[in-house]
VEXFI-889855 format. One record per atom (N, C-alpha, C): residue number from 0; z negated, x negated, y; residue in one letter; atom name. Coordinates in Angstrom, 2 decimals, padded with zeros to 5 digits. Layout:
<recs>
{rec NUM; {Z; X; Y}; a; CA}
...
</recs>
This chain:
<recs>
{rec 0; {035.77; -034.95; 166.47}; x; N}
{rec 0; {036.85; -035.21; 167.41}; x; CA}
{rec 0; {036.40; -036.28; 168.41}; x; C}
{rec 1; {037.37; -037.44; 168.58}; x; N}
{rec 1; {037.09; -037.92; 169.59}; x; CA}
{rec 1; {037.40; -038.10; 170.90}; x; C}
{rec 2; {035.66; -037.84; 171.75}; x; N}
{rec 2; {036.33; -037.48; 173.07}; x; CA}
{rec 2; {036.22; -038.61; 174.55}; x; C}
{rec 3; {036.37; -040.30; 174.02}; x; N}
{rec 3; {036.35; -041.21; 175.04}; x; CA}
{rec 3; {038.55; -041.50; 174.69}; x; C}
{rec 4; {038.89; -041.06; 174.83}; x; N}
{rec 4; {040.21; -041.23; 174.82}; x; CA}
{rec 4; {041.05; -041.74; 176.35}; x; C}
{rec 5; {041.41; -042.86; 176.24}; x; N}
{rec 5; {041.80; -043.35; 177.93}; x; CA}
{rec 5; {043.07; -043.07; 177.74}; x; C}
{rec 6; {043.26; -042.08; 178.60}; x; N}
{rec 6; {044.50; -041.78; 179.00}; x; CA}
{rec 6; {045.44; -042.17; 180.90}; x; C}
{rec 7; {046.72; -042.70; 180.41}; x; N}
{rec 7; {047.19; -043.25; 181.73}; x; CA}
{rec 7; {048.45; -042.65; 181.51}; x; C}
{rec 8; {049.08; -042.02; 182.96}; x; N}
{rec 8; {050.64; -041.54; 182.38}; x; CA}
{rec 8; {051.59; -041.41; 184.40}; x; C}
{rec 9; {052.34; -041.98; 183.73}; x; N}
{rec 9; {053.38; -041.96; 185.62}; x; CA}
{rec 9; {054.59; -041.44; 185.03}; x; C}
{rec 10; {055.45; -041.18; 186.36}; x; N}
{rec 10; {056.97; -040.79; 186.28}; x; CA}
{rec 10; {057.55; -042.34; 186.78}; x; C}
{rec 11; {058.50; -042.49; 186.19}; x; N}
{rec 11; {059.02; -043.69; 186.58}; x; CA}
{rec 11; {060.75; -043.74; 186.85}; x; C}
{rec 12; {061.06; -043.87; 188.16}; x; N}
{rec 12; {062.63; -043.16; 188.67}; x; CA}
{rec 12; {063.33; -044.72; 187.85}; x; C}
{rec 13; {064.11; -044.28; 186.51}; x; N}
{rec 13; {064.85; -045.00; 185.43}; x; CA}
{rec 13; {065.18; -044.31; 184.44}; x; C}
{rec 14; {066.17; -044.60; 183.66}; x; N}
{rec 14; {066.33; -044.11; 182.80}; x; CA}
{rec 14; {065.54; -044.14; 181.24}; x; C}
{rec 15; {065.13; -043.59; 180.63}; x; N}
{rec 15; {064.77; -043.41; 179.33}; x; CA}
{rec 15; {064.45; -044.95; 178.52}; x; C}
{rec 16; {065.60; -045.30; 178.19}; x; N}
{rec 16; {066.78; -045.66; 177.82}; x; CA}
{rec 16; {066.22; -047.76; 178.41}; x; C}
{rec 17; {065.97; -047.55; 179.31}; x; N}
{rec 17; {065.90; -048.70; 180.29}; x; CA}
{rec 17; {063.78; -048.96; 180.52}; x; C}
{rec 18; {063.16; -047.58; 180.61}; x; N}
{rec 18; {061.58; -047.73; 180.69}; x; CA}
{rec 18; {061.45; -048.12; 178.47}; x; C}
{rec 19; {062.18; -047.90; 177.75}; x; N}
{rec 19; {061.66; -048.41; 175.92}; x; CA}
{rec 19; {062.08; -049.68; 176.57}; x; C}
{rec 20; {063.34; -050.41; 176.80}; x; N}
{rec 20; {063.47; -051.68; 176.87}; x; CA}
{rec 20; {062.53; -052.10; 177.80}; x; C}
{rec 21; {061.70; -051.60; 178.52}; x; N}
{rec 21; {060.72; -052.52; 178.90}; x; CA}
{rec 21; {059.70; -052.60; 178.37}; x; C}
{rec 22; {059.45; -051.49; 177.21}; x; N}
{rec 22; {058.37; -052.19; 176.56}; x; CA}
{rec 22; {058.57; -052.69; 175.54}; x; C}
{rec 23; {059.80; -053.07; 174.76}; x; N}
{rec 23; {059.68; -053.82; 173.84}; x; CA}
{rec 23; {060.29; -055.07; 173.76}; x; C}
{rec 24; {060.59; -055.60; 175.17}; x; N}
{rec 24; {061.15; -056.74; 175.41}; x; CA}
{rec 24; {060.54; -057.52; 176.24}; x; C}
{rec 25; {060.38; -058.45; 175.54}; x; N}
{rec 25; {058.99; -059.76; 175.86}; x; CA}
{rec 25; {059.04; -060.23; 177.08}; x; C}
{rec 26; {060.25; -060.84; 177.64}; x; N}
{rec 26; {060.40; -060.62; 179.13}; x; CA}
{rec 26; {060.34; -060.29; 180.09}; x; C}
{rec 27; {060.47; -058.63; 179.60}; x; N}
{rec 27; {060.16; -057.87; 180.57}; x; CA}
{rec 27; {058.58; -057.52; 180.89}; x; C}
{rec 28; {057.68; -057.57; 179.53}; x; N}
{rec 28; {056.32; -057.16; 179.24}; x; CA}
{rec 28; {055.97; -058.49; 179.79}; x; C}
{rec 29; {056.09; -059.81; 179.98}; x; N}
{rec 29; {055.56; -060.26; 180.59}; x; CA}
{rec 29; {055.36; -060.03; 182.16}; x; C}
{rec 30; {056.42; -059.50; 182.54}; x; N}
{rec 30; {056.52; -059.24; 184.26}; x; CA}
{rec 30; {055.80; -058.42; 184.85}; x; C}
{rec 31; {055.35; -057.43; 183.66}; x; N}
{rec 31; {054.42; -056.52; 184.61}; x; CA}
{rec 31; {052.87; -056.29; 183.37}; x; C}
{rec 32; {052.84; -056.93; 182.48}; x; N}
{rec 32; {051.72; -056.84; 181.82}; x; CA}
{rec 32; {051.01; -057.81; 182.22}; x; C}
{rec 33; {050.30; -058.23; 183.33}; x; N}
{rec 33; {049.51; -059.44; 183.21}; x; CA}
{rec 33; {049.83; -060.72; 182.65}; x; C}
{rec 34; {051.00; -060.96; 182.47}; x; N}
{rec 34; {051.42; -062.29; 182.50}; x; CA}
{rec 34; {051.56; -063.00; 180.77}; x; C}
{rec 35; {050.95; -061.36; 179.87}; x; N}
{rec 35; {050.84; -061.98; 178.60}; x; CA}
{rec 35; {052.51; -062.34; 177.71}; x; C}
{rec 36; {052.00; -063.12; 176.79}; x; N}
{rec 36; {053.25; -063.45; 175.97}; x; CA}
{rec 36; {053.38; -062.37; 174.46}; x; C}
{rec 37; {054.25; -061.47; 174.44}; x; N}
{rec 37; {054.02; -060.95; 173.39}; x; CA}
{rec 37; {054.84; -060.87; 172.54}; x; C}
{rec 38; {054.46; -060.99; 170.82}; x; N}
{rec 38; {054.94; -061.68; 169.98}; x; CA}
{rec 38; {055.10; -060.41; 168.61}; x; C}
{rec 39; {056.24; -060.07; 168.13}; x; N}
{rec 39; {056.55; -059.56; 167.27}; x; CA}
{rec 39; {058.18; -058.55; 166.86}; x; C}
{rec 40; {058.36; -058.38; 165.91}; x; N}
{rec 40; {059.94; -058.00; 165.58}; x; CA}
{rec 40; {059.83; -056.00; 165.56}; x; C}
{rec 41; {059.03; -055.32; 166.26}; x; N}
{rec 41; {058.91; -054.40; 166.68}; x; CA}
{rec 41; {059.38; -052.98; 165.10}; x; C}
{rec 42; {058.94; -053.70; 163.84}; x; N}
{rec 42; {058.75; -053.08; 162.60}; x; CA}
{rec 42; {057.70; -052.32; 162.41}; x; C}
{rec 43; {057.26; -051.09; 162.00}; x; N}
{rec 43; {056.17; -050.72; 161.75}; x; CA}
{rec 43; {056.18; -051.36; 160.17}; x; C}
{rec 44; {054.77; -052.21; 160.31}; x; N}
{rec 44; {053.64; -052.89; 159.33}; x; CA}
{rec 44; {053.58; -054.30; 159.94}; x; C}
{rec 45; {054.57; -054.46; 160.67}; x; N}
{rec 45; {054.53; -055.89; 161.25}; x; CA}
{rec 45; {053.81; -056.36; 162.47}; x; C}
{rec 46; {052.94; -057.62; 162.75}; x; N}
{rec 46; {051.91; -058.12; 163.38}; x; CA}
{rec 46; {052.49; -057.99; 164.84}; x; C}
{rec 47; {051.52; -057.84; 165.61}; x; N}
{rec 47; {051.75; -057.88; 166.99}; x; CA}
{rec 47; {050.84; -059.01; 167.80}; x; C}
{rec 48; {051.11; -059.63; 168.39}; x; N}
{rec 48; {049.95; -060.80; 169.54}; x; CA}
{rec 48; {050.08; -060.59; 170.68}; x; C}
{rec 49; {049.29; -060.47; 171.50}; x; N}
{rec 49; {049.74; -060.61; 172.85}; x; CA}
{rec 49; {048.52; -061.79; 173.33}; x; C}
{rec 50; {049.52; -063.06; 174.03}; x; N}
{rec 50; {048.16; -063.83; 174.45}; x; CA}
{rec 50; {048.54; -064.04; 175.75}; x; C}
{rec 51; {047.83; -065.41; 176.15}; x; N}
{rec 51; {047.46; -065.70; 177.82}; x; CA}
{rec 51; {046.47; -065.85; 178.17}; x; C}
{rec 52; {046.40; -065.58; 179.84}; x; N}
{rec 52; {044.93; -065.91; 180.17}; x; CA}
{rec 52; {044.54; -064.69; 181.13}; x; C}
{rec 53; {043.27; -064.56; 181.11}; x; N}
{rec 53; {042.91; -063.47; 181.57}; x; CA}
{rec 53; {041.64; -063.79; 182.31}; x; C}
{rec 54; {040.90; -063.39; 183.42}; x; N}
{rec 54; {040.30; -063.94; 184.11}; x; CA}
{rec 54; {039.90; -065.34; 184.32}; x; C}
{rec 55; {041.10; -065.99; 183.73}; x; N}
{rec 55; {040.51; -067.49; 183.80}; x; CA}
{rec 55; {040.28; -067.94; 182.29}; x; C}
{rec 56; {040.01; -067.12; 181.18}; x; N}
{rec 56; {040.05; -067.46; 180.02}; x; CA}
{rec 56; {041.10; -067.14; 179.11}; x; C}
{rec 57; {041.33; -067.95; 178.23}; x; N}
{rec 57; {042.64; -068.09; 176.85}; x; CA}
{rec 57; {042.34; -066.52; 176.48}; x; C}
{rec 58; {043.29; -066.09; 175.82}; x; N}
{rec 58; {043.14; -064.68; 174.75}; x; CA}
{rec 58; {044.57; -064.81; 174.06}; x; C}
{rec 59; {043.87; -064.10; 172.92}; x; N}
{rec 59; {045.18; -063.70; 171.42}; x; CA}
{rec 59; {044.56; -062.94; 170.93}; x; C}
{rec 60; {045.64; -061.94; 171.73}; x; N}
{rec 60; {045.47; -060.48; 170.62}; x; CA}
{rec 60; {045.98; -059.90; 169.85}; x; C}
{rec 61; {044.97; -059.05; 169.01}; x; N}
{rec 61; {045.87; -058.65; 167.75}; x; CA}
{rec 61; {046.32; -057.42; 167.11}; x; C}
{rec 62; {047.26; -057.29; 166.73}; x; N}
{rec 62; {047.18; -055.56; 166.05}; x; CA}
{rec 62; {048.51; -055.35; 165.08}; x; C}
{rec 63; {048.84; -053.99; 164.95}; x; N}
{rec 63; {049.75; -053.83; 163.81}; x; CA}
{rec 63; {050.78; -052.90; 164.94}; x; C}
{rec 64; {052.08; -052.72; 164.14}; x; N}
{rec 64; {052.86; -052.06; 164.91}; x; CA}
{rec 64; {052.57; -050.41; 163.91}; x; C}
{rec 65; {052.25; -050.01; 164.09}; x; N}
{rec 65; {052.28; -048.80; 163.14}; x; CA}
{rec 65; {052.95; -047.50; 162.93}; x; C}
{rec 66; {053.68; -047.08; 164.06}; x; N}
{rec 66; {054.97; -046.49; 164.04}; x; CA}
{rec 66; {055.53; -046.67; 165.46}; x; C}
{rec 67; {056.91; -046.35; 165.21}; x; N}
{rec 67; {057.69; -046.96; 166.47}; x; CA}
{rec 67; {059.21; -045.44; 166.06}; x; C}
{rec 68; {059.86; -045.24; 167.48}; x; N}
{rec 68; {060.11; -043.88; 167.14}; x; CA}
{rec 68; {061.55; -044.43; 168.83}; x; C}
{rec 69; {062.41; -045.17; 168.42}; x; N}
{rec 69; {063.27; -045.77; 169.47}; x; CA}
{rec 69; {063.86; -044.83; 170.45}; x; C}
{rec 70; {063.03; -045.27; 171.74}; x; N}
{rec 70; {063.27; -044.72; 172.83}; x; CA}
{rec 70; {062.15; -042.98; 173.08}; x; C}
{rec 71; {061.45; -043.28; 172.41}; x; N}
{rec 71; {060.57; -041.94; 172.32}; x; CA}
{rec 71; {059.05; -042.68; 172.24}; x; C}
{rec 72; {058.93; -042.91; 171.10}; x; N}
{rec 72; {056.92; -043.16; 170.55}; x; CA}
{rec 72; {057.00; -044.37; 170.08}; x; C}
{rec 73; {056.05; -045.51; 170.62}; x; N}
{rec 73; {056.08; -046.57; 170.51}; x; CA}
{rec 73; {054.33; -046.30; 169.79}; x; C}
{rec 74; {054.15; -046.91; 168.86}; x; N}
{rec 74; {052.24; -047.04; 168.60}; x; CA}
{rec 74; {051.75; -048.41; 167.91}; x; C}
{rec 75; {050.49; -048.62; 168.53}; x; N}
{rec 75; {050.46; -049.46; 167.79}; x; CA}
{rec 75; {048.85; -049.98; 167.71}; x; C}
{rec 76; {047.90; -051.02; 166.65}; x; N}
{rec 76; {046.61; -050.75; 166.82}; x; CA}
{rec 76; {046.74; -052.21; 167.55}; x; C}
{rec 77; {045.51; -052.60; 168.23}; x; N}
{rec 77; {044.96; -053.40; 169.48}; x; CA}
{rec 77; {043.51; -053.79; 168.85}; x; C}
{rec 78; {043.65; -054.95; 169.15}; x; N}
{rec 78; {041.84; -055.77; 168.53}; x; CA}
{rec 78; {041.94; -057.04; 169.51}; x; C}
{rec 79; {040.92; -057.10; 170.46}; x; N}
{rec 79; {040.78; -058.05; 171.03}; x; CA}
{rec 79; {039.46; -058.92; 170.68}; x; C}
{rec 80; {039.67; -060.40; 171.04}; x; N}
{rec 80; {038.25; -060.88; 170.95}; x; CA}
{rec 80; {037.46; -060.76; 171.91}; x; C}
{rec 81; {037.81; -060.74; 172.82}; x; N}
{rec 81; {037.56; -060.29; 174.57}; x; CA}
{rec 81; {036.35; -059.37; 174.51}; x; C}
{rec 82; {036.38; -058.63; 173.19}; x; N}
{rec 82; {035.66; -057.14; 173.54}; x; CA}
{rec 82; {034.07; -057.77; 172.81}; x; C}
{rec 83; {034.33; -059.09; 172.48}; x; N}
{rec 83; {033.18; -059.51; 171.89}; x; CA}
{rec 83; {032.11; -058.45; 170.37}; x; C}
{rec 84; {033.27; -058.04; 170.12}; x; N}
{rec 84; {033.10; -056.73; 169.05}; x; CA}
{rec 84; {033.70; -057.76; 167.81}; x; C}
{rec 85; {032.89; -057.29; 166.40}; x; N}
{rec 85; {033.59; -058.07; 164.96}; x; CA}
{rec 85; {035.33; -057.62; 165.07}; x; C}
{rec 86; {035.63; -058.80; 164.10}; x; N}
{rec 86; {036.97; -058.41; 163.99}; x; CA}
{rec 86; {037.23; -057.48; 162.88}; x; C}
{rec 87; {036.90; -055.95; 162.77}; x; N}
{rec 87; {036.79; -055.13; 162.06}; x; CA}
{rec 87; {037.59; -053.83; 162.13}; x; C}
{rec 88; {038.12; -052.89; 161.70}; x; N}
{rec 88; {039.09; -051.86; 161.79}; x; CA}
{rec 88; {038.60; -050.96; 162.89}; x; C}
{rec 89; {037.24; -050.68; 162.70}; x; N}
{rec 89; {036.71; -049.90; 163.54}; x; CA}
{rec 89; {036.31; -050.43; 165.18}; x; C}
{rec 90; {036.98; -051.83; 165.06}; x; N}
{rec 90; {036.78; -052.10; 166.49}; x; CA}
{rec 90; {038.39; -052.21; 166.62}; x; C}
{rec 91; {039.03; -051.77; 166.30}; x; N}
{rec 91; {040.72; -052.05; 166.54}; x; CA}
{rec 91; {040.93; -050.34; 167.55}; x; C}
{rec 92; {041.84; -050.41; 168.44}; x; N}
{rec 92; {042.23; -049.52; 169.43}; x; CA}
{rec 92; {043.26; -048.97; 169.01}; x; C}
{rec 93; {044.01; -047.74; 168.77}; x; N}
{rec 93; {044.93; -047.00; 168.65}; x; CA}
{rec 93; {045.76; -046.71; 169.73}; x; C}
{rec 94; {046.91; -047.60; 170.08}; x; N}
{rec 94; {047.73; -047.71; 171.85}; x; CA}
{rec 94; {049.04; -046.32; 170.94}; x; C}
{rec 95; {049.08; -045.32; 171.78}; x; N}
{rec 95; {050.32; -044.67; 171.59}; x; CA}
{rec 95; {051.36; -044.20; 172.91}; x; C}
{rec 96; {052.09; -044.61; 173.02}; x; N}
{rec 96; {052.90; -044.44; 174.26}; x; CA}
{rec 96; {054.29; -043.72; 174.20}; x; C}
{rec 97; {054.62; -042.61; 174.63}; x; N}
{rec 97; {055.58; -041.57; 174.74}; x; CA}
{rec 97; {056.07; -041.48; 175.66}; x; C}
{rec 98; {057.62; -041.58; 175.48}; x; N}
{rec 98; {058.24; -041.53; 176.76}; x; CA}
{rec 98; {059.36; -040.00; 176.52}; x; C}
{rec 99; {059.08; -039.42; 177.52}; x; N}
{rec 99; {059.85; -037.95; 177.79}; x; CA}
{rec 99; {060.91; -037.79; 179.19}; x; C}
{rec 100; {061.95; -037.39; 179.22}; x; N}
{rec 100; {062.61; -037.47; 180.46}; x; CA}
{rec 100; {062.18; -036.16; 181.01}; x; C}
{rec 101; {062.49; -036.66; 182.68}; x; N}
{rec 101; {061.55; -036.15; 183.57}; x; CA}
{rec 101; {063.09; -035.60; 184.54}; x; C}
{rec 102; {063.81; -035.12; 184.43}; x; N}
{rec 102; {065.22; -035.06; 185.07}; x; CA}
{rec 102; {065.39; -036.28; 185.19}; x; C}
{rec 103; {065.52; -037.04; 186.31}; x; N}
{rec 103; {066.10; -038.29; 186.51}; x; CA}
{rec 103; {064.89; -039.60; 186.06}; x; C}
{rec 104; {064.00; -038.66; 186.04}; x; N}
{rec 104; {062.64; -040.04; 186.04}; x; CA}
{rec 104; {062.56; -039.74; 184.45}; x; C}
{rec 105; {061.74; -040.87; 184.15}; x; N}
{rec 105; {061.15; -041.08; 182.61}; x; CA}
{rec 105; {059.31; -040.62; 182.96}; x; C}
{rec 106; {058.85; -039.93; 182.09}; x; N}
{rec 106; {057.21; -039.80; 181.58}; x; CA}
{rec 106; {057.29; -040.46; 180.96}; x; C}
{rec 107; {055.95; -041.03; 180.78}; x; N}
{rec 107; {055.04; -041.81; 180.39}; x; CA}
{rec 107; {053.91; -041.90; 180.17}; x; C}
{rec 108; {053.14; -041.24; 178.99}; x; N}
{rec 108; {052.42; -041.04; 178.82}; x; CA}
{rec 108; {051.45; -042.00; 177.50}; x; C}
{rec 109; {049.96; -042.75; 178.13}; x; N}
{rec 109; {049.74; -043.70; 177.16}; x; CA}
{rec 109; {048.61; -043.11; 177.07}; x; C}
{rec 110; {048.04; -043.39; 175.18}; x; N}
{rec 110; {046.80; -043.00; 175.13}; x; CA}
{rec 110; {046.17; -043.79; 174.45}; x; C}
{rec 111; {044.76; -044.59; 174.31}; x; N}
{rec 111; {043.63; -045.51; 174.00}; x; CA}
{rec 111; {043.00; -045.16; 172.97}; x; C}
{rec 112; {042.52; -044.97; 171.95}; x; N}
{rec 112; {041.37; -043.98; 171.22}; x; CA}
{rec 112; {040.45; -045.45; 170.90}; x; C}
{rec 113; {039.73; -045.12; 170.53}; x; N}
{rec 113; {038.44; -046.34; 169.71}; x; CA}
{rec 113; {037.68; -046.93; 171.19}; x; C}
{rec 114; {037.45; -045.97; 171.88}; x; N}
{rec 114; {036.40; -046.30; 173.33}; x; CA}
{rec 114; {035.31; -046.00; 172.98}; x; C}
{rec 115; {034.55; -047.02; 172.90}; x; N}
{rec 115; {032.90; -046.09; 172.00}; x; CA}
{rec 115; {032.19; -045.62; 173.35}; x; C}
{rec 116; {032.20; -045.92; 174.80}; x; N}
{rec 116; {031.30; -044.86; 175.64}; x; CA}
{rec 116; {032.40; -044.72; 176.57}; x; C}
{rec 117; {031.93; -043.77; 177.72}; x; N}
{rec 117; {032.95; -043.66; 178.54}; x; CA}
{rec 117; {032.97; -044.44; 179.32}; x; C}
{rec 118; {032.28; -045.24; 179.74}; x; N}
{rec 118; {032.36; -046.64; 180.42}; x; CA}
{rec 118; {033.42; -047.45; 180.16}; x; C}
{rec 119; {033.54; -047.55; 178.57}; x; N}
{rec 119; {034.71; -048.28; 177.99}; x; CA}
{rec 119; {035.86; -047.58; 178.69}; x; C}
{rec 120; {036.05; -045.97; 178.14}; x; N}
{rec 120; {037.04; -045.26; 178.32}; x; CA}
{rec 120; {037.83; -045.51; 179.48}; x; C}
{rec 121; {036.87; -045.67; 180.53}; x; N}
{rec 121; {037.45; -045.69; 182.53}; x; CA}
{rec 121; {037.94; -047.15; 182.69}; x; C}
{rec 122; {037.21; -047.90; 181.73}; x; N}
{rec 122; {037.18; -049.36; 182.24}; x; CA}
{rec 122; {039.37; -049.38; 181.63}; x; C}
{rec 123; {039.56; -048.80; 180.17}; x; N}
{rec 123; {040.43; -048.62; 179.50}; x; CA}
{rec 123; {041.41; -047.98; 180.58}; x; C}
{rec 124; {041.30; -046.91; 181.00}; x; N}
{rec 124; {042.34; -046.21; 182.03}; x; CA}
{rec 124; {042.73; -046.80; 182.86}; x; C}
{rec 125; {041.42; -047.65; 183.80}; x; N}
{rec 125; {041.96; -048.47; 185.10}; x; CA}
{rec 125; {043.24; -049.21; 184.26}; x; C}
{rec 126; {042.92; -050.42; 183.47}; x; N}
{rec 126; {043.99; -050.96; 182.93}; x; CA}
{rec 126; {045.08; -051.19; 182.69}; x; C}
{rec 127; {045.06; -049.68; 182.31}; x; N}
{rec 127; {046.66; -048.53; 181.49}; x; CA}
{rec 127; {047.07; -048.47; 182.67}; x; C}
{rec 128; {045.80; -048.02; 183.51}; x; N}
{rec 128; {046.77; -047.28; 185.04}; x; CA}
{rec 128; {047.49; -048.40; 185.90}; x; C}
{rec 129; {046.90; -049.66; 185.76}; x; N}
{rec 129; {047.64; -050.89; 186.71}; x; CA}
{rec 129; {048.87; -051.64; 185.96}; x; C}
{rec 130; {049.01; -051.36; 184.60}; x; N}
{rec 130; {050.25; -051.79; 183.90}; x; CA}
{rec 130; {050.86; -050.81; 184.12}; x; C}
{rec 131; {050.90; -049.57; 183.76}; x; N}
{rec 131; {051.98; -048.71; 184.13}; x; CA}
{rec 131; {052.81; -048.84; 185.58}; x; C}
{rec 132; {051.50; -048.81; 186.90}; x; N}
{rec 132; {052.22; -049.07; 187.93}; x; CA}
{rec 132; {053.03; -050.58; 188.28}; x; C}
{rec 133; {052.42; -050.86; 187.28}; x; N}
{rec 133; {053.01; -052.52; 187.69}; x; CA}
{rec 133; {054.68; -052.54; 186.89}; x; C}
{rec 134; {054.78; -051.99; 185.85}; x; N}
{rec 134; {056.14; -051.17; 185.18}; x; CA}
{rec 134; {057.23; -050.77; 185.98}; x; C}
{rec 135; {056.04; -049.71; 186.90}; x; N}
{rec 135; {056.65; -048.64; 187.44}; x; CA}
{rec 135; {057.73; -049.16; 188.78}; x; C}
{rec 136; {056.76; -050.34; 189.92}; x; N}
{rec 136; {057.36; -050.79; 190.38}; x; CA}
{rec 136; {058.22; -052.03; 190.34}; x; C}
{rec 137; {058.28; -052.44; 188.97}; x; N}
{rec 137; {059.33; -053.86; 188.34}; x; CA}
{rec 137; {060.68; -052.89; 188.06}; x; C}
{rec 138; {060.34; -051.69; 187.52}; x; N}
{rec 138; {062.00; -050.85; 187.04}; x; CA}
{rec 138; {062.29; -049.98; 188.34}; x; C}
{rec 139; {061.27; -050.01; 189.43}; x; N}
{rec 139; {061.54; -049.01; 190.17}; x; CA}
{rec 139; {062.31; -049.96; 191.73}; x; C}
{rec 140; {062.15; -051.21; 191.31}; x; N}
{rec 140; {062.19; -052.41; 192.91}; x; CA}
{rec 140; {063.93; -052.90; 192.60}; x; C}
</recs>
């Protein structure tokens, strides 16, 4: 079992309905994801990119959409070059994100797997945790 799993999860006052369209619409994922451009027709088997710049340097990242579940479970795998890791399966990240209504608010719950120490894991959560809030207050402003 694996146990470096980064987990990040908020309530976000929106509807359901309105927190999926922000994550699967490029526009919007640019506004609160760090500024990346992300690229794909939201099919499970079909390629995903997300690029840009990130501390000052280029990035293109890569992964698969691997199931998608509209307006509920979005998943998908994550391989960066960033991580200075081969470009190999076992360095690819497992992103799964669930959204549950909360009475008026939406949950949100995201989870990371493929953190090989927990260093990775925290470094992984901060992350999750500043896109979510950055989400949180673009659907919430």
């Amino acid at each position: 079992m694996e146990t470096n799993i980064a987990k990040a999860e908020t309530d976000i006052d929106a509807s359901k309905d309105k927190v999926w369209d922000a994550l699967v619409n490029a526009d919007t994922i640019k506004k609160y994801m760090f500024g990346t451009t992300v690229t794909t027709d939201w099919k499970p088997g079909s390629k995903i990119t997300w690029s840009g710049e990130w501390e000052g340097k280029p990035y293109e990242d890569k992964g698969e959409i691997l199931s998608i579940n509209e307006g509920k479970t979005l998943q998908y795998s994550h391989y960066s070059p960033l991580s200075k890791e081969d470009d190999k399966p076992e360095n690819y990240h497992t992103v799964t994100i669930h959204l549950s209504e909360n009475g008026a608010q939406t949950h949100v719950v995201l989870t990371q797997d493929g953190n090989k120490t927990a260093e990775a894991k925290a470094h992984s959560e901060k992350n999750w945790k500043m896109m979510l809030e950055s989400m949180k207050k673009l659907l919430e402003g």
